[in-house]
DRENPA-3360 file (N, C-alpha, C; in nm, 2 decimals, always signed):
BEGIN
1 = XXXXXXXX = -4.61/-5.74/+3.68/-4.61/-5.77/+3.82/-4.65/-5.64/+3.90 ~ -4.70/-5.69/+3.99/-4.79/-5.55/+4.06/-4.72/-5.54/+4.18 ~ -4.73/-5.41/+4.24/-4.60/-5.46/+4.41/-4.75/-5.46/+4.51 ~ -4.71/-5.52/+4.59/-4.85/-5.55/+4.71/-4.71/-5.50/+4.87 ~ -4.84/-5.47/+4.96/-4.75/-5.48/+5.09/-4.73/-5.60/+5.15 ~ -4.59/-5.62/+5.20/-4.55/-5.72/+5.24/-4.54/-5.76/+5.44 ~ -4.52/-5.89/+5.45/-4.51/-5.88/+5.59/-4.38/-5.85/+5.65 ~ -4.39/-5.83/+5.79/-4.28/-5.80/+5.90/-4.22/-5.95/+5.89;
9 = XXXXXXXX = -4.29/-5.99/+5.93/-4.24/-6.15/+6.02/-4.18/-6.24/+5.92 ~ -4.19/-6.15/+5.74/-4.12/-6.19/+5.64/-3.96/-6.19/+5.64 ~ -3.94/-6.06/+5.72/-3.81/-6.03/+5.68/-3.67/-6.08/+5.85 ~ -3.62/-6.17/+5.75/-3.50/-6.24/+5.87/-3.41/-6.19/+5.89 ~ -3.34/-6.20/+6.07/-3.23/-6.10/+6.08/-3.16/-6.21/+6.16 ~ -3.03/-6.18/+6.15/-2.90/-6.27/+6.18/-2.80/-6.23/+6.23 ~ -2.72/-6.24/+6.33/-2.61/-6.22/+6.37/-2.49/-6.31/+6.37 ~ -2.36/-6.26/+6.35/-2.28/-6.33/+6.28/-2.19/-6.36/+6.46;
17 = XXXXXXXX = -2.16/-6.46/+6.45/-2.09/-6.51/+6.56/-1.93/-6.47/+6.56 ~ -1.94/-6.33/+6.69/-1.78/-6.32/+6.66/-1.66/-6.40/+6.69 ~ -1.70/-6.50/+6.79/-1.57/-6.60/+6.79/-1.57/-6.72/+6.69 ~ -1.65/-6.72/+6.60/-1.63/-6.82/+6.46/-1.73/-6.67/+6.32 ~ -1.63/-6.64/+6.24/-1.66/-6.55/+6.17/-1.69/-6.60/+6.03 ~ -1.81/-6.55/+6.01/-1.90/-6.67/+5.89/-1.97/-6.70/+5.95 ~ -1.98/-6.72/+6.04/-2.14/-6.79/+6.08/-2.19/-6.78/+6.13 ~ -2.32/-6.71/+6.11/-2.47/-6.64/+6.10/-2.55/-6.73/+6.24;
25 = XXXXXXXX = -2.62/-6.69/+6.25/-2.73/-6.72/+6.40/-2.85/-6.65/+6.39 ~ -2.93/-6.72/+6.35/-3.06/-6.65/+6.34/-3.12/-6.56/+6.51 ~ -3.20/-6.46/+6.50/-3.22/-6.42/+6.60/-3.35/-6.43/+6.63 ~ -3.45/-6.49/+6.70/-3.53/-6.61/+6.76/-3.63/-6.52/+6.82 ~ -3.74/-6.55/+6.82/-3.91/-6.46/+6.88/-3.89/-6.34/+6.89 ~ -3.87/-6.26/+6.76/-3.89/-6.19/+6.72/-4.05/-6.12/+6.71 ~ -4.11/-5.99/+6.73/-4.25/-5.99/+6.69/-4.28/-5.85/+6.62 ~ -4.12/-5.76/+6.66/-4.12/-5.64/+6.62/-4.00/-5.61/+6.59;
33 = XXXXXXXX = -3.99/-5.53/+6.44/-3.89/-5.46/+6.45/-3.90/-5.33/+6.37 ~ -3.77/-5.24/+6.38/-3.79/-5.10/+6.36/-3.65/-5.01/+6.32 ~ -3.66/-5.01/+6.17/-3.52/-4.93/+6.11/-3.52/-4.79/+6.10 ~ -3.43/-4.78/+6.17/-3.44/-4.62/+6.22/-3.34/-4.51/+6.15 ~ -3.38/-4.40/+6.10/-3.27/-4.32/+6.01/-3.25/-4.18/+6.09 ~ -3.09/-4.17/+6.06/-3.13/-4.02/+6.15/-3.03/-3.93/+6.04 ~ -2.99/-3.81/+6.05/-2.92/-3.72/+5.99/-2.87/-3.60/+6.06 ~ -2.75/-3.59/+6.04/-2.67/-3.42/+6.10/-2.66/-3.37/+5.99;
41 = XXXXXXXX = -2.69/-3.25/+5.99/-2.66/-3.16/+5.91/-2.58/-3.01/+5.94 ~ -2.58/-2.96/+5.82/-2.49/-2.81/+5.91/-2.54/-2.67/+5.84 ~ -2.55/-2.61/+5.91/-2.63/-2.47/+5.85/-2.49/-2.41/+5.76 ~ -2.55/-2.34/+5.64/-2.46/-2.31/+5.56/-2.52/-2.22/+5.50 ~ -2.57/-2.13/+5.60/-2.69/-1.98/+5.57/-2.63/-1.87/+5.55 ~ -2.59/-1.78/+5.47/-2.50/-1.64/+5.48/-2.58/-1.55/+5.46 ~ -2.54/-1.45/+5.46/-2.60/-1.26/+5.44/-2.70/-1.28/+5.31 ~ -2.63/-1.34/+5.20/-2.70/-1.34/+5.08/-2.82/-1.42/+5.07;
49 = XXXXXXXX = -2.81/-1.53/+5.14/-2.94/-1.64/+5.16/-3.06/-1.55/+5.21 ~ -3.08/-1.42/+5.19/-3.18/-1.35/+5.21/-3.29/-1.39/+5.29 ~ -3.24/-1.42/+5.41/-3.33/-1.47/+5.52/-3.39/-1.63/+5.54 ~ -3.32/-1.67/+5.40/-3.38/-1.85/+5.41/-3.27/-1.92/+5.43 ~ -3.28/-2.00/+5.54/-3.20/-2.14/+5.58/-3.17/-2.20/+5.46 ~ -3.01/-2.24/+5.49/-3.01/-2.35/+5.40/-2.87/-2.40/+5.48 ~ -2.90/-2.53/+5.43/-2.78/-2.61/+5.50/-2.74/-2.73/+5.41 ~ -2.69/-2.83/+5.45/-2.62/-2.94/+5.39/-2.62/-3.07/+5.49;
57 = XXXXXXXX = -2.67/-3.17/+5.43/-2.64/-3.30/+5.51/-2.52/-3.36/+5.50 ~ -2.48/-3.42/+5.63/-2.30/-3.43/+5.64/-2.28/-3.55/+5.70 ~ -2.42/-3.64/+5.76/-2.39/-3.75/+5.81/-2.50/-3.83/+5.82 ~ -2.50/-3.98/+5.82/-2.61/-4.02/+5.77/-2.60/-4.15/+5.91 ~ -2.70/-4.20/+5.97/-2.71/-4.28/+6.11/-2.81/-4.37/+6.08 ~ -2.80/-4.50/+6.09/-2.91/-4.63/+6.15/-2.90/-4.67/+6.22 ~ -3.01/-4.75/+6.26/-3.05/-4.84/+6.34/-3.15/-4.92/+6.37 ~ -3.11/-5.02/+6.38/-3.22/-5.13/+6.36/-3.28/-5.19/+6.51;
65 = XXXXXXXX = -3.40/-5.18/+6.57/-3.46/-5.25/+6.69/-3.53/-5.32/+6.68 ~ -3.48/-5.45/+6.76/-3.59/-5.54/+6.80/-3.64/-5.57/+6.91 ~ -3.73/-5.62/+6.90/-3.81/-5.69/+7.02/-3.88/-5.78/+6.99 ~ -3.88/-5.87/+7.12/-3.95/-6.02/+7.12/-3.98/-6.09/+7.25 ~ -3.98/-6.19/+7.24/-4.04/-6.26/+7.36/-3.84/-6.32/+7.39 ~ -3.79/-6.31/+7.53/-3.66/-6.39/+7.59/-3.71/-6.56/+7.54 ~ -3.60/-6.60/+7.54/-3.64/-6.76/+7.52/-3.51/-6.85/+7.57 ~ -3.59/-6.94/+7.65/-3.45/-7.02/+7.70/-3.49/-7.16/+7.71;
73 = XXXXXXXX = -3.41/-7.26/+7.71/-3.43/-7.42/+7.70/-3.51/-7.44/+7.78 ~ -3.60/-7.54/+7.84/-3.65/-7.53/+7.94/-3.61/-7.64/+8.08 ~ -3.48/-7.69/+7.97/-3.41/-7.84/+8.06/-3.33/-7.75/+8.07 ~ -3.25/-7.69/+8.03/-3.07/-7.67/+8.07/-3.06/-7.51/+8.13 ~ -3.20/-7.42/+8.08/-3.18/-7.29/+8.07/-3.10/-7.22/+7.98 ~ -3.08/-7.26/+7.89/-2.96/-7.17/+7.77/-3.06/-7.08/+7.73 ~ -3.00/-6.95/+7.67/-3.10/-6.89/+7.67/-3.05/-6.87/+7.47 ~ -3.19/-6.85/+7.40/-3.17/-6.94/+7.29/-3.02/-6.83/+7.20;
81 = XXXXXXXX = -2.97/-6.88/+7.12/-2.85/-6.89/+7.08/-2.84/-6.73/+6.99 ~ -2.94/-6.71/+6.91/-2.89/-6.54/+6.88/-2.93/-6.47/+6.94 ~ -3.04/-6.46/+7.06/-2.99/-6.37/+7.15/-2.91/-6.35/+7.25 ~ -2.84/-6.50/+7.24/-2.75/-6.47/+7.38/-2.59/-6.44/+7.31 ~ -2.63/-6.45/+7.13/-2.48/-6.36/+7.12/-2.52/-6.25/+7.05 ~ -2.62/-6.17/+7.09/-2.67/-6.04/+7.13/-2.60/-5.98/+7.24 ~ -2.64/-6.06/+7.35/-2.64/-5.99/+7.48/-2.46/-5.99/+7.52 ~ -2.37/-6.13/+7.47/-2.24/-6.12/+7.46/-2.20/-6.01/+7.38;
89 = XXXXXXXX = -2.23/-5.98/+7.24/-2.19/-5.90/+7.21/-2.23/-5.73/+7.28 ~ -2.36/-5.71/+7.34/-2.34/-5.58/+7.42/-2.27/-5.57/+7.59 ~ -2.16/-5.67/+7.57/-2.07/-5.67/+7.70/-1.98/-5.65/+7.65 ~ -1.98/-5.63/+7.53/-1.81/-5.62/+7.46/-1.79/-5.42/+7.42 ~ -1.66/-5.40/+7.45/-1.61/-5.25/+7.41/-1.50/-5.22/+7.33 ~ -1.51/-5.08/+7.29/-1.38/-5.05/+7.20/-1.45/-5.17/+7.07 ~ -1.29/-5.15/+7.01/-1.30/-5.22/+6.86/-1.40/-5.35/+6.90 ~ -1.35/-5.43/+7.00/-1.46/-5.57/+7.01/-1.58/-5.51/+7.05;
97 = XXXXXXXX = -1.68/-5.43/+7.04/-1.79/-5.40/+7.04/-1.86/-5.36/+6.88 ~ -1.77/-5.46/+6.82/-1.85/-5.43/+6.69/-1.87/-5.54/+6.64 ~ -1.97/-5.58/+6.59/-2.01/-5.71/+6.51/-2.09/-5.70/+6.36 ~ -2.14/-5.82/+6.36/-2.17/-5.80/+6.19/-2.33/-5.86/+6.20 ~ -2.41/-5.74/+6.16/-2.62/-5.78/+6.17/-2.62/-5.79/+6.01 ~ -2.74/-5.91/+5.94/-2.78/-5.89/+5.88/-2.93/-5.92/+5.86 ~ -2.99/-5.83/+5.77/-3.12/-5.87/+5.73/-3.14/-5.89/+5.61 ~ -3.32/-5.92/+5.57/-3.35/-5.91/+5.42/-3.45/-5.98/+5.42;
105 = XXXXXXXX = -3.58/-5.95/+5.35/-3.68/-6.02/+5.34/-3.64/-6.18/+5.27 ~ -3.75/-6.29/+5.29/-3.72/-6.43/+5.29/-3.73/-6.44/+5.16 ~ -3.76/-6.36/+5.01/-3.76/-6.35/+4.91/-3.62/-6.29/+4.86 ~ -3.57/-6.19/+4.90/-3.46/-6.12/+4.85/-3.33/-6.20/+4.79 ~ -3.26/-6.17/+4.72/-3.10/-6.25/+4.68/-2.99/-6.19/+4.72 ~ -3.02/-6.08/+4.82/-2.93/-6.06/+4.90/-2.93/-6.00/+5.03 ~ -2.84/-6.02/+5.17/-2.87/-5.96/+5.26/-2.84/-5.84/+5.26 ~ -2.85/-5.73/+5.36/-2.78/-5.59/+5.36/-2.73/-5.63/+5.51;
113 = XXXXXXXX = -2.61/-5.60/+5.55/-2.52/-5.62/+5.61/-2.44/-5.49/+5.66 ~ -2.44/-5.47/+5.82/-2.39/-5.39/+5.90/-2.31/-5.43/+6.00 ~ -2.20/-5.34/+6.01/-2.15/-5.37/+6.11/-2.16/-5.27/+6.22 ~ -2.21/-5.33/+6.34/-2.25/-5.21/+6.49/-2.24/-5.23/+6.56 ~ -2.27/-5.14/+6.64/-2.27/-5.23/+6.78/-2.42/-5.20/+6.84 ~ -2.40/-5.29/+6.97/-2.57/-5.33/+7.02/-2.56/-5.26/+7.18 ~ -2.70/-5.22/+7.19/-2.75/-5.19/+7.32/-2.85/-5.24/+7.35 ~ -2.91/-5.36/+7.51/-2.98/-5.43/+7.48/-3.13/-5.29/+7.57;
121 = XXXXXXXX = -3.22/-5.37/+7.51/-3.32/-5.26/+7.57/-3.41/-5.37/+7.71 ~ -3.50/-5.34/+7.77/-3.53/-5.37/+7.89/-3.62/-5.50/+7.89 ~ -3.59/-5.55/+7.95/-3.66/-5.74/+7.98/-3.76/-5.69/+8.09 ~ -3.85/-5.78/+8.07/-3.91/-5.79/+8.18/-4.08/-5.86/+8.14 ~ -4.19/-5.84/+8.23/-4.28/-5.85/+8.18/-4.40/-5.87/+8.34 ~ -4.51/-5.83/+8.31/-4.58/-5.86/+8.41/-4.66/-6.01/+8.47 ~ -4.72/-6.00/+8.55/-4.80/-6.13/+8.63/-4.79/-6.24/+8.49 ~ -4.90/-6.17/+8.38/-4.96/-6.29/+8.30/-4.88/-6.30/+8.17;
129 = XXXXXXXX = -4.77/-6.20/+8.18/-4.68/-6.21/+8.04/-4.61/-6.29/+8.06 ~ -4.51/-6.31/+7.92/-4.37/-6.31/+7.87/-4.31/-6.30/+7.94 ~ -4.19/-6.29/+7.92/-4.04/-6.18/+7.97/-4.04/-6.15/+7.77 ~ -4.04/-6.01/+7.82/-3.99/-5.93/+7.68/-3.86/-5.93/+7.66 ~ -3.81/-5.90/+7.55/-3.64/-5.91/+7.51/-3.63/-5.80/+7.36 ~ -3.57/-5.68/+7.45/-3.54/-5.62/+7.31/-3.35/-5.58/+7.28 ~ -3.33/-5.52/+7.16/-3.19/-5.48/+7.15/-3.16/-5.32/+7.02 ~ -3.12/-5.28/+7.01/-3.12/-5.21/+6.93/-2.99/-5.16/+6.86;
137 = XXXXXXXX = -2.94/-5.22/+6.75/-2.77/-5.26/+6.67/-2.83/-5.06/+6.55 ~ -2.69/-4.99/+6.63/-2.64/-4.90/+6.55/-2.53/-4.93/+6.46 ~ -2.55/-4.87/+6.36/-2.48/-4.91/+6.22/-2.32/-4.77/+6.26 ~ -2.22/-4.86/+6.24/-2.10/-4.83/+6.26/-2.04/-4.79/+6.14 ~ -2.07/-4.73/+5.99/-1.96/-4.73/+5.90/-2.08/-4.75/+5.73 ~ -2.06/-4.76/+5.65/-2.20/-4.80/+5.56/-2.21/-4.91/+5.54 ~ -2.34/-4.94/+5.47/-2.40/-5.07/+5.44/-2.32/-5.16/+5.33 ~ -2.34/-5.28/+5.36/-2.30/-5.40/+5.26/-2.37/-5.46/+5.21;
145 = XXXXX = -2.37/-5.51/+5.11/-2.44/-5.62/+5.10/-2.37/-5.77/+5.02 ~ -2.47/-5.86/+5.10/-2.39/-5.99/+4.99/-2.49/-6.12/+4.99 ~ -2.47/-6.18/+4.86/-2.58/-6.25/+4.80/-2.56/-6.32/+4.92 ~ -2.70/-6.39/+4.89/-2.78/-6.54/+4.99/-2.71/-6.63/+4.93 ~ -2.68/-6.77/+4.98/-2.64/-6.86/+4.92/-2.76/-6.94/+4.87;
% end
């Protein structure tokens, strides 16, 4: 088997509904997204390190952003159902500001699974657009994972 590049619009992301726990909600017009790594480290340079840096990594940070088109019924106005428990969940604080994201391409046998919390990023759009809708879920603690059914 040979590996080839795969698509974006392959890989599904879900948020788990915190007032019924287990159950996933897909998250809807999607067109972009973006896994973000970051690191602290700490200098651990002395007299003897003969003039060269050295340090040590001590903390490890993600984050996952999306963006997409807002979407809402066009009879009732609901606005569609994983991102508006997106936007519930970034009204929540303390311990209830944390919920459960998962992803994984539509091939995979398992998701990877975080728990974070969300900040949503800015709506809007001009004359001939959309309304844009983005969010961006930092990872609170390390990764999980657990098979697809």
């Amino acid at each position: 088997m040979t590996q080839q590049k795969y698509n974006a619009r392959d890989v599904e992301i879900q948020i788990e509904d915190f007032l019924s726990p287990g159950t996933w909600i897909a998250i809807e017009e999607l067109n972009t997204f973006s896994k973000g790594h970051e690191e602290e480290t700490t200098d651990t340079t002395v007299y003897t390190s003969n003039g060269q840096a050295e340090s040590q990594k001590m903390q490890i940070g993600k984050s996952l952003t999306i963006e997409g088109f807002r979407k809402r019924d066009h009879v009732t106005g609901a606005i569609a159902p994983g991102q508006a428990k997106v936007e519930a969940l970034s009204e929540r604080l303390g311990e209830d500001s944390l919920g459960r994201v998962r992803f994984s391409h539509k091939l995979d046998t398992t998701w990877e699974v975080w728990t974070a919390h969300v900040n949503l990023g800015d709506q809007g759009g001009g004359n001939n657009d959309k309304v844009g809708w983005a969010a961006t879920f930092t990872r609170s603690g390390a990764s999980t994972t657990v098979a697809k059914p």
